[in-house]
N, C-alpha and C positions, 0 to 999 in steps of 0.2 A: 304716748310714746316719746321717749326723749330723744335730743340729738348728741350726738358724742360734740365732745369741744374741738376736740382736736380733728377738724375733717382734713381729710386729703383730698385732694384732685388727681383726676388719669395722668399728668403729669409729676406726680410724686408731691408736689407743691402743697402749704396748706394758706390758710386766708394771710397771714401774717406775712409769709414769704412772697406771696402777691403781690401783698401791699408796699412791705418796702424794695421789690425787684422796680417798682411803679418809681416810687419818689426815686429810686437812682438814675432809673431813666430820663426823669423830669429834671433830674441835674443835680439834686441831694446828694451829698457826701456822707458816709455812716457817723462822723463823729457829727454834722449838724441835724440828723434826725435823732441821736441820742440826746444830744442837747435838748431839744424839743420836746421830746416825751420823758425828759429827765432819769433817763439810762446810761449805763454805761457804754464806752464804745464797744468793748469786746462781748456784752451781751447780746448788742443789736448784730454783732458779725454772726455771734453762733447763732442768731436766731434766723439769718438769713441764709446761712450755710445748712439750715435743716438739723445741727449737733445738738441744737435745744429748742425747748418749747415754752415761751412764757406763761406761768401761771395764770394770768387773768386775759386769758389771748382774747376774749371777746370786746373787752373793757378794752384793750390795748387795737386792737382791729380797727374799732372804731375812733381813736386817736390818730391812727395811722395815715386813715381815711379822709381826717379832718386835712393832716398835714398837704393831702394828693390836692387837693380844693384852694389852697394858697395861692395866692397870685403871688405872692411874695417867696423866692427862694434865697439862702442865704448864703452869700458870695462864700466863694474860695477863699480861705486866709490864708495869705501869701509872710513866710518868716523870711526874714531878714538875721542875717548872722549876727551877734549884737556889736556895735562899732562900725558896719557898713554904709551906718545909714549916715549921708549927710557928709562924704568921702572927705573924714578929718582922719590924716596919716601920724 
């Protein structure tokens, strides 16, 4: 018997949406988990808004996974207007 890739939960949810609901929790920002697994940001959005499904969602699950296991999160990047830095008028 096989299992489908794509499982759902009684909450609509499937493993992937889990996974990274998790790391936004833990502090992750969509564009440093796309960095991470070397995605785009607007895939990682639709993939977490349920509008799409990754092809290798099991291969990708388990990277997801690795990420939730980090002790290391990676900061905020804070931009600066360019010229502000360093208040030369």
């Amino acid at each position: 018997m096989t299992t489908p890739y794509n499982v759902r939960y009684p909450n609509g949810m499937n493993d992937v949406q889990l996974k990274l609901r998790e790391l936004k929790e833990r502090g992750w920002t969509v564009p440093a988990i796309a960095r991470a697994i070397g995605m785009s940001t607007s895939a990682v959005e639709k993939w977490l808004a349920g509008e799409r499904t990754p092809r290798a969602q099991k291969l990708l699950t388990a990277a997801l996974a690795d990420l939730v296991h980090r002790k290391h999160i990676p900061k905020r990047r804070t931009y600066q207007p360019k010229g502000s830095a360093g208040g030369n008028v």
